[in-house]
N, C-alpha and C positions, 0 to 999 in steps of 0.2 A: 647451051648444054646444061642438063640439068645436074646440079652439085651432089657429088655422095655425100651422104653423113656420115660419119663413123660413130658408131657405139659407143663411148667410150663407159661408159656406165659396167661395173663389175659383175660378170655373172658368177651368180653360186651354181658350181660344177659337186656332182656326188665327192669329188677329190679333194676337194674345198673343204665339204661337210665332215668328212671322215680325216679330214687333218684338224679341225677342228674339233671335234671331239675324240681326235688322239690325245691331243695337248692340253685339252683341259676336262680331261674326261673324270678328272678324279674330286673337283670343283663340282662339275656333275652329279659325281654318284656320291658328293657327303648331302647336295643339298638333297636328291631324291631318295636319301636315305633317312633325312631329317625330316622330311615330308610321312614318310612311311613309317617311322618309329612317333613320330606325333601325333599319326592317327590313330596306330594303334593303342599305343600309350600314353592319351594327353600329359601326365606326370614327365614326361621325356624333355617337354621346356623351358619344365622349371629350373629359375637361376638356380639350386642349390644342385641342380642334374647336372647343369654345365659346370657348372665347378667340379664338382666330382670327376668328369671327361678329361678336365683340363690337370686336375690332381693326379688321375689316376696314368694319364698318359708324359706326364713329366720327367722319373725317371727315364723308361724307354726313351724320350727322345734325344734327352742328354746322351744315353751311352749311343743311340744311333748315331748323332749328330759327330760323334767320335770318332765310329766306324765309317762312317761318310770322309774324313781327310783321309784313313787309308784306303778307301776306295779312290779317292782323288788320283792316286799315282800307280792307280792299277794296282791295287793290293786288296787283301780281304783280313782283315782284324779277327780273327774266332775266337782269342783270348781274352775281349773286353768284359765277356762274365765273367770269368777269372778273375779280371783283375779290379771287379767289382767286389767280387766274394773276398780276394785279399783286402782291400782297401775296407768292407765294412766289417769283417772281423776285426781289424786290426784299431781302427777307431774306438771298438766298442770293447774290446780291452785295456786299449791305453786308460779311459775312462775309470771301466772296473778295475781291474787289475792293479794298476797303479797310481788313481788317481791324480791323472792329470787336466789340465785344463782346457777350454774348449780350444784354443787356438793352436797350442804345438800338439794338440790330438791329430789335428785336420792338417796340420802340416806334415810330421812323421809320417802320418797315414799317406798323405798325398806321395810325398818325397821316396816313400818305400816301397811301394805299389809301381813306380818308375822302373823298378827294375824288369821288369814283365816287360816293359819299351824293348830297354837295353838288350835283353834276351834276344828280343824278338828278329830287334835293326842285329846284331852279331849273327846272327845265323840268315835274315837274309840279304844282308851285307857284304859281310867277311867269308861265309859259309859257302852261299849262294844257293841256299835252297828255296824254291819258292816258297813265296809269300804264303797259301793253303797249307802247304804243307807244314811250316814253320810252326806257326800262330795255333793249328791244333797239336801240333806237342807242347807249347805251352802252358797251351788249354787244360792240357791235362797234369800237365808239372804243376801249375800254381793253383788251382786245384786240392790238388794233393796236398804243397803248401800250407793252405790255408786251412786243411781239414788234420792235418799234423799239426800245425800251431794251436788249433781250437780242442784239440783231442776227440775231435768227432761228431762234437755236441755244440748247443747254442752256448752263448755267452753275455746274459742280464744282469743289473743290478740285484745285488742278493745272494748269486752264484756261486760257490767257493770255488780257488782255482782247479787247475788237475792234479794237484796235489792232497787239496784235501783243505788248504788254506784258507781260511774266512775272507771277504772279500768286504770293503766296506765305501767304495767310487759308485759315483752314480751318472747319471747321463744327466749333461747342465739344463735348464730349462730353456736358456738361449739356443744350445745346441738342438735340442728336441723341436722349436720353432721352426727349425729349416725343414722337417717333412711336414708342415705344416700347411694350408693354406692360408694367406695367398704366399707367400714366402717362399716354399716350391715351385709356385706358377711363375710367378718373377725371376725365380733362378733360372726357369728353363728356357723362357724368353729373352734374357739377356745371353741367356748363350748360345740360343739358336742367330742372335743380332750379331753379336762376335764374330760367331762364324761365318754366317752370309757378310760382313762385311768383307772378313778376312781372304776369302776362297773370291770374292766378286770384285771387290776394290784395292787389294794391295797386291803388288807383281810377285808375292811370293804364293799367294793364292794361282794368281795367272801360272806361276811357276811350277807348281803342282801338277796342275790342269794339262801343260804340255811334257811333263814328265810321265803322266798317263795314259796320255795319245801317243805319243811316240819317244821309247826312252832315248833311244839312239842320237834322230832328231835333237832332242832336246842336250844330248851330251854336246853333239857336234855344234850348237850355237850358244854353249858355253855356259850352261847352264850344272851347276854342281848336284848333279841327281842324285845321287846318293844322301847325300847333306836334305833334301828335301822329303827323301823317305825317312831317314832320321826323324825331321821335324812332324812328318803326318802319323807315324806310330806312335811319337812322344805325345802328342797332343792326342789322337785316339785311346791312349792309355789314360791320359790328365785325366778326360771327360769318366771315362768308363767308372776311375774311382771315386769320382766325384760322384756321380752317381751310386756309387755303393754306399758312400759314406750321407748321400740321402736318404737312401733307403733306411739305414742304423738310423737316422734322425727320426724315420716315418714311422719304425717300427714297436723302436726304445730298444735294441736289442740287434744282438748276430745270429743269425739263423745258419745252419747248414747250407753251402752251397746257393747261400742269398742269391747272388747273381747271375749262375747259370741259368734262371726261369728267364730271364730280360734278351738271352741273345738272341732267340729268333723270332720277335719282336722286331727287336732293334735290326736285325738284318733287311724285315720285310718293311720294316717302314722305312730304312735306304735305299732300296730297291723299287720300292713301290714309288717312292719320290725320284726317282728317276726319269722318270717320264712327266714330271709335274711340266708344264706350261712349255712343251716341246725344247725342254732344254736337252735331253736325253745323256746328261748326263750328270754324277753324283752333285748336288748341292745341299746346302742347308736348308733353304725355305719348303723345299720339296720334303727334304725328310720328317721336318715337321708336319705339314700336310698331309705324308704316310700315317703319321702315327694319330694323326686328328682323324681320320677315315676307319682308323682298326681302334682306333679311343671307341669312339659313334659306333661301329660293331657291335665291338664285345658291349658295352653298355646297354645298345640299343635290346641285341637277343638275351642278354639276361632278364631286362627287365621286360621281357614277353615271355620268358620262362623257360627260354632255350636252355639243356643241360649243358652246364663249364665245359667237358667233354666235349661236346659239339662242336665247340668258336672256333677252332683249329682247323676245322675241313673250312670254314667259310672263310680263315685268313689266308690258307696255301690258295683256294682257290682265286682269290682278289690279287694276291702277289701276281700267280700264273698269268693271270688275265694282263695285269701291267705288265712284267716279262716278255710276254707275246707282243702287246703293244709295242715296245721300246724295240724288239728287235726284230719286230716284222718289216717296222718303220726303216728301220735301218739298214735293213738287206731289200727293199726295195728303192732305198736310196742312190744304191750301189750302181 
């Protein structure tokens, strides 16, 4: 009798292909994007380009990387501009204002800026109002905050206060280092590493993760879910004002509403990382990879002469596209 063989050799199925560049679709489209901005504009590869990309997308990914733990436990962060704009106003007074020093600048700033957590975790805690709904009245209280403490206007070395009072603090040059390159890029990479450690290898990361997927679930095998939204709003906040208080380093200065330009950014580069390497759901590595794809963007269409105005239709549409992806994927799972 003549033996069958069996095939064992792997066929690529169109379903194969198309799960395949679900998951790594986004690896794809930086390199064919990298491809397409360097034809058009050989200037696109030079190293001081990519530094620029990697300078220019470092805030954003800090405060995204923020808004990524509250998405961990099924929540949505909308006050990390906020709590960006309080945290860099408030550094770059402590400075002016009252001349103090770089270190209890960044600490106050850090330590004070927490309360926009506490708000947050009280009302969707104690309260129990959802997370969306919560975090945009925040949004708008700290905000408010921030632009009543500041009297409305920026706040530079030079500035008198809103008094009328001569001002004579300035911003340290160590401090001013940190929006610096490479100094920014090193901050953002250690804390995008933090965080993929944290959220990947430690069971309070795991802990998050199942307090996302199923709160219930997660009550019932004894897991203290509340204590762990605590911890993803505390740490979404940390990030957010650390982030502001970069930006005051990048800028020399407190601008009006610094940080509400960062959050729909930072939303789309958590989102967009969502679907990085078929995890489909929120992580670090991914979020950074959002924001390395909408860096390459905006960089690439400016420097072809696209108007600023423009980049916005071409980031909602990259989001929608991931979006679609991540929960086509997902309801066909089903």
């Amino acid at each position: 009798m003549a033996k069958l063989e069996l095939n064992t050799k792997p066929r690529i199925t169109s379903s194969n292909a198309f799960q395949f560049v679900n998951n790594w679709g986004m690896i794809i489209a930086i390199i064919l994007l990298v491809i397409v901005f360097s034809v058009a504009v050989p200037q696109f590869l030079a190293t001081s380009n990519m530094l620029t990309i990697l300078r220019s997308i470092s805030i954003v990914t800090i405060i995204a990387v923020g808004l990524t733990f509250s998405l961990t436990v099924n929540g949505f962060d909308l006050s990390i501009g906020s709590a960006a704009t309080v945290a860099n106003t408030l550094v770059v007074s402590l400075f002016v204002w009252y001349s103090l020093p770089v270190f209890p600048s960044i600490v106050i700033a850090l330590t004070v800026t927490l309360i926009v957590a506490l708000v947050n975790v009280f009302l969707i805690v104690v309260v129990k109002i959802p997370h969306l709904f919560s975090t945009l009245a925040t949004m708008f209280l700290f905000e408010g905050v921030a632009l009543t403490y500041s009297g409305g206007g920026s706040i530079s070395p030079g500035m008198p206060r809103l008094d009328g009072t001569p001002t004579t603090g300035t911003l340290s040059p160590i401090f001013l280092k940190m929006g610096q390159a490479p100094y920014i890029i090193i901050i953002m990479l250690v804390v995008v590493a933090l965080a993929y450690v944290f959220l990947t290898h430690t069971k309070h990361g795991r802990y998050m993760y199942m307090v996302g997927g199923n709160k219930e679930a997660a009550r019932l095998s004894g897991i203290p879910v509340n204590r762990y939204i605590t911890i993803a709003y505390m740490i979404s906040t940390f990030l957010a004002a650390l982030g502001g208080i970069i930006l005051a380093a990048r800028l020399g200065s407190a601008q009006i509403n610094a940080g509400g330009g960062y959050l729909m950014p930072a939303v789309a580069a958590a989102f967009i990382g969502s679907s990085f390497a078929g995890i489909k759901k929120p992580n670090a590595i991914g979020t950074f990879v959002g924001a390395v794809l909408i860096g390459i963007l905006q960089n690439g269409l400016v420097m072809m002469s696209v108007p600023y105005y423009s980049l916005n239709i071409v980031i909602g549409a990259v989001l929608a596209l991931a979006l679609a992806s991540t929960y086509y994927t997902k309801s066909n799972s089903l």
